[in-house]
TIMARBA-724301 format. One record per residue (C-alpha): z, x, y negated. Coordinates in steps of 0.5 Angstrom, whole numbers, plus 500, padded with zeros to 3 digits. Layout:
N
   pz   px   py
    Z    X    Y
...
//
This chain:
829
   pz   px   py
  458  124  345
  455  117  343
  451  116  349
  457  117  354
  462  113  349
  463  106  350
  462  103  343
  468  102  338
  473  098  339
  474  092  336
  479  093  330
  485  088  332
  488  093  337
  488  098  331
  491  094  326
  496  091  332
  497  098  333
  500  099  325
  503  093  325
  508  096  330
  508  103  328
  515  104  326
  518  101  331
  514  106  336
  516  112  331
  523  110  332
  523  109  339
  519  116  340
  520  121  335
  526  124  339
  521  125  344
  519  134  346
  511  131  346
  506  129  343
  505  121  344
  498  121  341
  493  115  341
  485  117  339
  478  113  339
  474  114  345
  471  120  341
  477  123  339
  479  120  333
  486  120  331
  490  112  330
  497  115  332
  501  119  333
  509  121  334
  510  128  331
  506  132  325
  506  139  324
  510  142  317
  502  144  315
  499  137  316
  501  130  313
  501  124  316
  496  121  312
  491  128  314
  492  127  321
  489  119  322
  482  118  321
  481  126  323
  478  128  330
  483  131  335
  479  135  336
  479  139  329
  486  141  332
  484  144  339
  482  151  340
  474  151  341
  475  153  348
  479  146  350
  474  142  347
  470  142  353
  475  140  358
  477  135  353
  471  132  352
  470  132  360
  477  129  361
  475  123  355
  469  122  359
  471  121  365
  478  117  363
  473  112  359
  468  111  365
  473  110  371
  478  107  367
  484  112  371
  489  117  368
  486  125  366
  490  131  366
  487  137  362
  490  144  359
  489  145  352
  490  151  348
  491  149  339
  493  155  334
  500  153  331
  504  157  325
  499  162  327
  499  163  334
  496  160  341
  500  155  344
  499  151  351
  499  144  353
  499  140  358
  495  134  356
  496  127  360
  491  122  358
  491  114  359
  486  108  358
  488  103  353
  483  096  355
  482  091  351
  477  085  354
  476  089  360
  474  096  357
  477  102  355
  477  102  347
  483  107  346
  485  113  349
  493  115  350
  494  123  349
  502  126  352
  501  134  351
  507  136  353
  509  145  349
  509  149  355
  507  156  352
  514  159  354
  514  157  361
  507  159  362
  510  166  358
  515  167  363
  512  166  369
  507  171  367
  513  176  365
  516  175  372
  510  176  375
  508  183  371
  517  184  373
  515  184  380
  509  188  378
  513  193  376
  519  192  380
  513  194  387
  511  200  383
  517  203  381
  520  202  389
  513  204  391
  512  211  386
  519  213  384
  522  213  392
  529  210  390
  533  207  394
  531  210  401
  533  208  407
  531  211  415
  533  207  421
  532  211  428
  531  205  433
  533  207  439
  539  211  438
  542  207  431
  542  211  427
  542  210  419
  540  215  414
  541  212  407
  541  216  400
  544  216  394
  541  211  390
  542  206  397
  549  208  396
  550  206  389
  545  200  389
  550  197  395
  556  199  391
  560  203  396
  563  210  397
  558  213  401
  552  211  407
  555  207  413
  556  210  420
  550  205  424
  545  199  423
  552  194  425
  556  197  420
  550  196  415
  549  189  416
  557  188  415
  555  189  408
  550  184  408
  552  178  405
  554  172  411
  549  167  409
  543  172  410
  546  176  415
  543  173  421
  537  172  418
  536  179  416
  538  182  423
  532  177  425
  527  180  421
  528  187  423
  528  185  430
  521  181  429
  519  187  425
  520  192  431
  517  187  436
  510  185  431
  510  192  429
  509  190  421
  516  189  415
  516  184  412
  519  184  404
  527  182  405
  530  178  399
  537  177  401
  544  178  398
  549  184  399
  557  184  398
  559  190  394
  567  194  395
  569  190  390
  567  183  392
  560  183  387
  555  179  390
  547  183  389
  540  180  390
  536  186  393
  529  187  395
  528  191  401
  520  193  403
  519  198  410
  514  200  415
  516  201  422
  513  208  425
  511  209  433
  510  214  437
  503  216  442
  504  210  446
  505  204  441
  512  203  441
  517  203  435
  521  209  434
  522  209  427
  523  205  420
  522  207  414
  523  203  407
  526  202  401
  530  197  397
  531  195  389
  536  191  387
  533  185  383
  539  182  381
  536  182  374
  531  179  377
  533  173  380
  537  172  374
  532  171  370
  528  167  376
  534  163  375
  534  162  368
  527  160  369
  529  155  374
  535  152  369
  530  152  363
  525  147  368
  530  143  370
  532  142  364
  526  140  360
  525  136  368
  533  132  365
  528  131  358
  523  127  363
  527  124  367
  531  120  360
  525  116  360
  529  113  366
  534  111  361
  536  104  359
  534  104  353
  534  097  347
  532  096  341
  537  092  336
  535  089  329
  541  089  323
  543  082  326
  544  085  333
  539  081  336
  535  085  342
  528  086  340
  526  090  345
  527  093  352
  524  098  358
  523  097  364
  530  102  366
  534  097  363
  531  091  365
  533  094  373
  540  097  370
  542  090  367
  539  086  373
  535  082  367
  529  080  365
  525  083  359
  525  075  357
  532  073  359
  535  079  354
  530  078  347
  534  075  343
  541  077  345
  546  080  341
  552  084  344
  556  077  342
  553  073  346
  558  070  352
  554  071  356
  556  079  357
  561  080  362
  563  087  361
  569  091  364
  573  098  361
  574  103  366
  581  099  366
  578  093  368
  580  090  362
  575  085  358
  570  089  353
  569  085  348
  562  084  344
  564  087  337
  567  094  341
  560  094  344
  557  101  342
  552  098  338
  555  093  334
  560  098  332
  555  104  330
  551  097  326
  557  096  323
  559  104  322
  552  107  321
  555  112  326
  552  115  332
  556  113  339
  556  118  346
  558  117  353
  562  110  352
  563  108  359
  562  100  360
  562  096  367
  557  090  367
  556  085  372
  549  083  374
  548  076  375
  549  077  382
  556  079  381
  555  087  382
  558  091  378
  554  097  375
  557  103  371
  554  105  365
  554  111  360
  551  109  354
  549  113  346
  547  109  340
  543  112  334
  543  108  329
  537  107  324
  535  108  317
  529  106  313
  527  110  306
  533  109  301
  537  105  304
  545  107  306
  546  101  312
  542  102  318
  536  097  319
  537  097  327
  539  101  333
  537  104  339
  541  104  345
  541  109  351
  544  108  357
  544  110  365
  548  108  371
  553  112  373
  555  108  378
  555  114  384
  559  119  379
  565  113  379
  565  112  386
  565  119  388
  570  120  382
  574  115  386
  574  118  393
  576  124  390
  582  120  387
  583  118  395
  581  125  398
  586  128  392
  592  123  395
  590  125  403
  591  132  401
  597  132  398
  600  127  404
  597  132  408
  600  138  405
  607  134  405
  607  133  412
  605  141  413
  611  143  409
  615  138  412
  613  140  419
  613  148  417
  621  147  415
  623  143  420
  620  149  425
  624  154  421
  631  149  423
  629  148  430
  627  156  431
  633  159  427
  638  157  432
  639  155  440
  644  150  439
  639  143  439
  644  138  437
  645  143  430
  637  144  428
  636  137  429
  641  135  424
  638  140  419
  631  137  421
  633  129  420
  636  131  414
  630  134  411
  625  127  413
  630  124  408
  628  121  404
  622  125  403
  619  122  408
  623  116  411
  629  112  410
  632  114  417
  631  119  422
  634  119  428
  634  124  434
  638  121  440
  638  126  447
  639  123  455
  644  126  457
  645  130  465
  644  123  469
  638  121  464
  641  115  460
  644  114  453
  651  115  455
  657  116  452
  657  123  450
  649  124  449
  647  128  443
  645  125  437
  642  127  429
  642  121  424
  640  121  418
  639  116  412
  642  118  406
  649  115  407
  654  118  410
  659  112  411
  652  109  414
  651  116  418
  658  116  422
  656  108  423
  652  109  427
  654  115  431
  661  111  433
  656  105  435
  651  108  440
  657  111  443
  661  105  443
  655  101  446
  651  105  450
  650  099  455
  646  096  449
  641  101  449
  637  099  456
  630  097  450
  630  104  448
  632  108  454
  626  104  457
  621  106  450
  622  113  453
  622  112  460
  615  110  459
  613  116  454
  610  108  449
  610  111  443
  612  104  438
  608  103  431
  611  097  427
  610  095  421
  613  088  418
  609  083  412
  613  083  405
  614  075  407
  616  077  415
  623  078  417
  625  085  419
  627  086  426
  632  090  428
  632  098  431
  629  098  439
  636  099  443
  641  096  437
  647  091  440
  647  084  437
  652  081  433
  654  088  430
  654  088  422
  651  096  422
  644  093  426
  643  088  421
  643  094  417
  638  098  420
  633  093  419
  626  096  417
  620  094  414
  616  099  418
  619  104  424
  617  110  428
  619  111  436
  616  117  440
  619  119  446
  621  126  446
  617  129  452
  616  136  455
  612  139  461
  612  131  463
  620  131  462
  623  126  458
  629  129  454
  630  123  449
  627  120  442
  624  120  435
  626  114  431
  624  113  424
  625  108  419
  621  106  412
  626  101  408
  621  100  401
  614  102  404
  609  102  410
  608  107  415
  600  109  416
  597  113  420
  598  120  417
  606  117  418
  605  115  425
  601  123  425
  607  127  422
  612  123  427
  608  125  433
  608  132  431
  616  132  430
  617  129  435
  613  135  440
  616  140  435
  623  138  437
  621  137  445
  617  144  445
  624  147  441
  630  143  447
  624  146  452
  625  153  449
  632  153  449
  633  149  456
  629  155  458
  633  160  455
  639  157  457
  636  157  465
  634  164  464
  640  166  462
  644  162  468
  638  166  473
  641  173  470
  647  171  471
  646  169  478
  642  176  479
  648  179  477
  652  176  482
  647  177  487
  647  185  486
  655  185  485
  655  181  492
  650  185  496
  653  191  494
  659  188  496
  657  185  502
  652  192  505
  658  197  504
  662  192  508
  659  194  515
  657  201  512
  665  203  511
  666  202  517
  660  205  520
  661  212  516
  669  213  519
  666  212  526
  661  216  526
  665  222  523
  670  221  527
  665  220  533
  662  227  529
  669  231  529
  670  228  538
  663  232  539
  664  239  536
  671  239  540
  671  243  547
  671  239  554
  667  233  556
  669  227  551
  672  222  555
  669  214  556
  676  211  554
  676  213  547
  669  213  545
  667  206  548
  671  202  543
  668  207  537
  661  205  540
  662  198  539
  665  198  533
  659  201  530
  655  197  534
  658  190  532
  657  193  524
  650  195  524
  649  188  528
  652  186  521
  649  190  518
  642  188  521
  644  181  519
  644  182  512
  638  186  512
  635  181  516
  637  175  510
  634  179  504
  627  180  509
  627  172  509
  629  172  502
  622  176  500
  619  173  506
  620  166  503
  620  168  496
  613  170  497
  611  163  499
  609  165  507
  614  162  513
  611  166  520
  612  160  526
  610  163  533
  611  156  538
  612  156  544
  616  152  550
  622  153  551
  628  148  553
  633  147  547
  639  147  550
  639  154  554
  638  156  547
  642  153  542
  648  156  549
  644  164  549
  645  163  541
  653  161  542
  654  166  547
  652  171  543
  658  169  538
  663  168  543
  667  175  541
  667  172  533
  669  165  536
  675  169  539
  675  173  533
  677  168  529
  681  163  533
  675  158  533
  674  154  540
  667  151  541
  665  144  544
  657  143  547
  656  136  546
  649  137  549
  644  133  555
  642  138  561
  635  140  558
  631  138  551
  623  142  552
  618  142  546
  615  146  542
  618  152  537
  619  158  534
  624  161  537
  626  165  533
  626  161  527
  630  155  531
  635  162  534
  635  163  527
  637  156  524
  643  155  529
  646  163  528
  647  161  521
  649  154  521
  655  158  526
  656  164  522
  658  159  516
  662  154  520
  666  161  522
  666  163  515
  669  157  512
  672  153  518
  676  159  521
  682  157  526
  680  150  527
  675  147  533
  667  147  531
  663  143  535
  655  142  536
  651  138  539
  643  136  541
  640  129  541
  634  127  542
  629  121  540
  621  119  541
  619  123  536
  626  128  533
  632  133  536
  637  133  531
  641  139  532
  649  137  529
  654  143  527
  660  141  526
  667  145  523
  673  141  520
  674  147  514
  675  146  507
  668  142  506
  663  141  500
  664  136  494
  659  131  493
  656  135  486
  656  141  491
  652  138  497
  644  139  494
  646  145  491
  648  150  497
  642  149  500
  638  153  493
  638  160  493
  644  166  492
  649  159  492
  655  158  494
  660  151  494
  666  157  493
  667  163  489
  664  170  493
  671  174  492
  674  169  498
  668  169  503
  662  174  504
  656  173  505
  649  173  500
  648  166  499
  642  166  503
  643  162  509
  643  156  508
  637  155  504
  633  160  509
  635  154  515
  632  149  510
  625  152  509
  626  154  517
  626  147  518
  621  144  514
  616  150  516
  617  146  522
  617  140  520
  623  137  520
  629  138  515
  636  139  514
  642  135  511
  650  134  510
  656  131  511
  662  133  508
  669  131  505
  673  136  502
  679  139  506
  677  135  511
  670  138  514
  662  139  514
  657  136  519
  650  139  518
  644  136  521
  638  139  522
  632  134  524
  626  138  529
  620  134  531
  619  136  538
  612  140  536
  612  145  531
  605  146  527
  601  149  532
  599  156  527
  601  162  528
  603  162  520
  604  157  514
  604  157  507
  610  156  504
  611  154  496
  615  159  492
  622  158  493
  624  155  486
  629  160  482
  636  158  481
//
């Protein structure tokens, strides 16, 4: 050993050595290792921890080596050799007999240089006998776990590859923890635990592809919601031509198993906390408080220099530290300086302390006072601390995602009630008063709902819920809008524009007025608000009114802005609901009246048509010829109503025919004035009939292209409803041509149409007057509309009651050349 060692070191790093001695035993006696230090040939000079056997006295002076095992001596020898000879740490594990029995280390070995050489070693053996224990446990565990699968059987399973099917046995059952096998392979994997789901499937399938089954660890989810870790082992069988047929395998549970893995896995990370300590600040203070001493931890947690903190004491000014609150804290609270004065140990105190660059780091400090032999007063202290400046932020964006999710859970509860009013009732101006009452003052000082009338304005009698927690103020402001709408034109233009309004005023700014409130009026300088809400209520694209909400003693935010939103389009889509039920119950209602009509109307010409026919019936079945003079006016009467008859029928086609969106045009050439004339012809008898002359005020000839039927079509109903509503008074038509248009012009000077009623009869199945008076199915009017603009053209009216109708149809002197053209669905009524 003497011939490999540099000579011994001189004796001042040794005396140095026990000069600070007792400041080293403090700092390190705590420590889980042994801190030792030798000569190069293994003679101890110090160490932090002695055996009970062996006293302090006994160890130094004596080789390292009298307390190893004798089968460690070499690998020591060799590691001092090469430590001393490289001048660079060594590792080697060592084997010492304590209390009777073998313990291992792990030993790390460093240089200690003196004038360029390395005259002393220093040794840190850290106890590892019970990890390596345990580690050799788990491996003869898994030993015996593979055996016990491999021997005993349990746990068996049997997977069919082609047809799925899954064949388990009892003790499979009981390891899953359900009432019996599942039906197939999917079902099984339903067991499985959803994190491992996806990678067990996958390695079943490898398994299949590669022809080998790996070992599966993953999670299974027992009936009663018990998590279990199994270990799953298998082979896959194929047939005389290599593909897979079959698997076969077995599975333990080893929840035991990874339990004890975990236990392991908490002990190591245990002793790597221990480690990891040493990263604490740590400082050493005498009886006066000064700082004697410090580690490098705590010179980065403070932002000082070793230098810049010797000498200090927890008085010094020079200290800036914080509470949790903010508040100061004071030097005589500091931790050290209480157990000083106390002799008590401190743990967990929370201080904030500015660097000198102005960052504040948190800490959490513990102090241990220390004593020398006989003395009650502890002679130092020593201070412990680590920054827990991470914890402290995440522990206040707890705070905010904390107030996040409970505003968020206010706006869901406020929203969920707000759409049981809207829904609980399809009168809109009552749910909407029960809706603003609940945002008062939950969220909002005010909450307004104000509706366009019919004519889209804020009329006089448009609907509105207000509330603000102050009925007087509440009736105000109903008496207000109704008395001034003309006011009203900033907030009408607001909704016009679907412009949602966000304001929010400074403490120190004046609060402006609620958009659409008349000036010089005492209740608008009430309604004054630091913050307001405005959102338009729109549905399907239509603008049915606005949202208003207003905040007196505090400032709306985005989540505010959010919740005012969503109201808004839980109102919107609540009126478009009702609206909608509403026009249902009109569309019902009209197809009520229609069938009542169209019953009416087709037993009309049928009654009739039945008398004749069985009077014709009973004239045949007498003898003898029957004479022309009785029968013609019989076949003519049945002729003029299963004309009438046809003409119903024919309405009822178009009715489809539109409805179905396809308009058939055939154009042709043909002089428009020999037609409109063969059509009035044809209406001569009922012009008779009802006391109506007909005047023509048409030129010799109008040639173009149309549909024939269509335009025939067009001016028998504009006749046939001339008749029907003008009888006994003259009707005049007439034709007039332009470049580029005819306009056919049906006159009657009959009871007329009131201007609210004019765009209506045109729709579907309506009517300016009741069906009881005239007959008829409603149809007419709206099918020479849509044969109008099929081709082209368009039709309008005229008209003042009680004093007559024009309708005027305006044709293009060329229809569109097709043979058919798409229509859009007619709308419902």
């Amino acid at each position: 050993m003497s011939t490999l060692l540099p000579p011994e070191p001189s004796s001042s790093v040794f005396a140095e050595l026990e000069r600070v001695s007792p400041v080293l035993f403090s700092l390190l006696e705590s420590s889980p290792d042994y801190v030792t230090m030798v000569s190069p040939e293994g003679i101890i000079r110090f160490t932090n921890r002695i055996s009970p056997q062996h006293a302090t006295i006994g160890l130094i002076g004596r080789s390292v080596f009298t307390y190893l095992a004798s089968e460690s001596h070499e690998a020591a020898r060799a590691c001092f050799r090469r430590v001393v000879d490289t001048a660079e740490p060594g590792f080697f594990e060592a084997l010492a007999p304590v209390g009777g029995e073998l313990r291992r280390y792990d030993t790390r070995v460093g240089p200690v240089r003196s004038d360029g050489r390395v005259v002393a070693l220093t040794l840190i053996a850290s106890d590892v006998t019970e990890r390596a224990r345990m580690e050799q446990r788990l491996r003869e565990q898994r030993d015996t776990l593979e055996f016990a699968a491999a021997a005993s059987g349990l746990g068996m399973w049997h997977l069919d590859v082609h047809t799925r099917e899954l064949v388990w046995d009892a003790e499979m059952v009981r390891i899953h923890g359900r009432g019996g096998p599942p039906a197939d392979y999917a079902e099984a994997c339903e067991w499985i635990h959803p994190d491992d789901r996806a990678r067990v499937d996958a390695d079943v399938r490898r398994s299949l592809i590669v022809g080998s089954f790996q070992d599966l660890e993953y999670r299974i989810v027992r009936a009663n919601g018990a998590i279990a870790w199994v270990l799953a082992r298998g082979r896959v069988l194929r047939d005389a031509h290599g593909r897979p047929t079959r698997m076969l395998g077995g599975v333990l549970d080893i929840s035991e198993r990874k339990r004890q893995e975990e236990a392991l896995r908490a002990s190591e990370e245990r002793y790597r906390t221990s480690i990891a300590a040493l990263e604490e600040g740590m400082v050493l203070q005498g009886r006066d408080g000064t700082i004697h001493t410090c580690n490098a931890s705590a010179e980065r947690l403070l932002g000082l220099t070793r230098d810049q903190m010797l000498g200090r004491t927890s008085l010094d000014p020079r200290w800036y530290a914080v509470h949790e609150d903010g508040s100061p804290f004071p030097g005589e609270a500091h931790p050290a300086t209480a157990t000083l004065q106390s002799g008590e140990p401190l743990s967990g105190v929370i201080m904030g302390v500015h660097k000198p660059d102005g960052q504040l780091t948190w800490i959490s400090i513990n102090s241990r006072p220390l004593f020398l032999a006989g003395t009650q007063q502890p002679s130092a202290v020593v201070t412990s601390f680590f920054d827990i400046t991470g914890r402290k932020h995440a522990e206040a964006e707890n705070e905010r995602l904390l107030r996040v999710e409970r505003a968020a859970r206010r706006r869901a509860v406020l929203l969920s009630e707000a759409s049981k009013q809207l829904a609980a009732s399809l009168d809109a101006i009552d749910s909407l008063a029960e809706v603003v009452r609940q945002f008062v003052p939950a969220a909002a000082d005010l909450a307004v709902v104000e509706l366009l009338d019919e004519r889209g304005e804020f009329g006089p009698s448009h609907p509105v819920a207000v509330a603000a927690g102050d009925l007087e103020l509440e009736a105000s402001y109903h008496e207000l809008v109704r008395r001034r709408c003309d006011a009203r034109g900033e907030l009408l233009t607001l909704v016009k524009h679907g412009e949602v309004r966000f304001t929010v005023v400074q403490f120190d700014g004046r609060t402006p007025a609620l958009p659409g409130m008349p000036g010089g009026e005492p209740l608008t300088e009430r309604l004054r608000y630091r913050s307001t809400v405005v959102v338009p209520l729109t549905a399907r694209s239509e603008r049915l009114g606005v949202l208003v909400l207003g905040a007196s003693t505090r400032v709306f935010d985005a989540d505010d802005l959010a919740l005012a939103e969503e109201l808004a389009l839980r109102i919107a889509q609540a009126l478009d609901v009702a609206r909608l039920y509403g026009e249902m119950q009109t569309a019902l209602r009209k197809r009520d009246e229609f069938i009542a009509v169209a019953s009416h109307e087709l037993r009309t010409p049928l009654t009739p048509l039945m008398l004749q026919l069985g009077r014709l019936e009973q004239q045949c079945r007498e003898p003898g010829p029957l004479p022309a003079a009785n029968i013609a006016p019989k076949v003519h009467a049945l002729v003029r109503q299963a004309e009438r008859l046809h003409r119903l029928v024919e309405g009822l086609l178009d009715v489809s025919t539109i409805t179905d969106g396809r308009f058939d045009l055939v154009p042709e050439r043909l002089d428009l004035v020999a037609l409109v004339r063969e059509t009035t012809d044809g209406f001569a008898e009922q012009l008779a009939r009802a006391g109506c002359p007909i005047h023509l005020d048409m030129p010799a000839c109008i040639e173009g292209h149309w549909d024939r039927t269509r335009v025939e079509q067009i001016v028998r109903n504009l006749l046939s409803n001339a008749l029907k509503y003008g009888a006994g008074k003259p009707i005049d038509i007439g034709l007039v041509t332009g470049p580029q248009h005819v306009v056919l012009s049906v006159r009657d000077r009959g009871i007329g149409i009131s201007l609210a009623d004019q765009a209506r009869v045109f729709q579907r199945f309506e009517r300016a007057v009741s069906g009881r008076h005239y007959g008829g199915f409603g149809v007419g009017l709206w099918v020479t509309r849509h044969a109008a603009e099929a081709m082209g053209g368009s039709v309008s009216v005229e008209s003042v009651p009680d004093v007559g109708s024009t309708f005027h149809v305006r044709l293009p002197h060329h229809a569109p050349p097709v043979t058919a053209i798409a229509l859009p669905a007619a709308p419902s009524p």
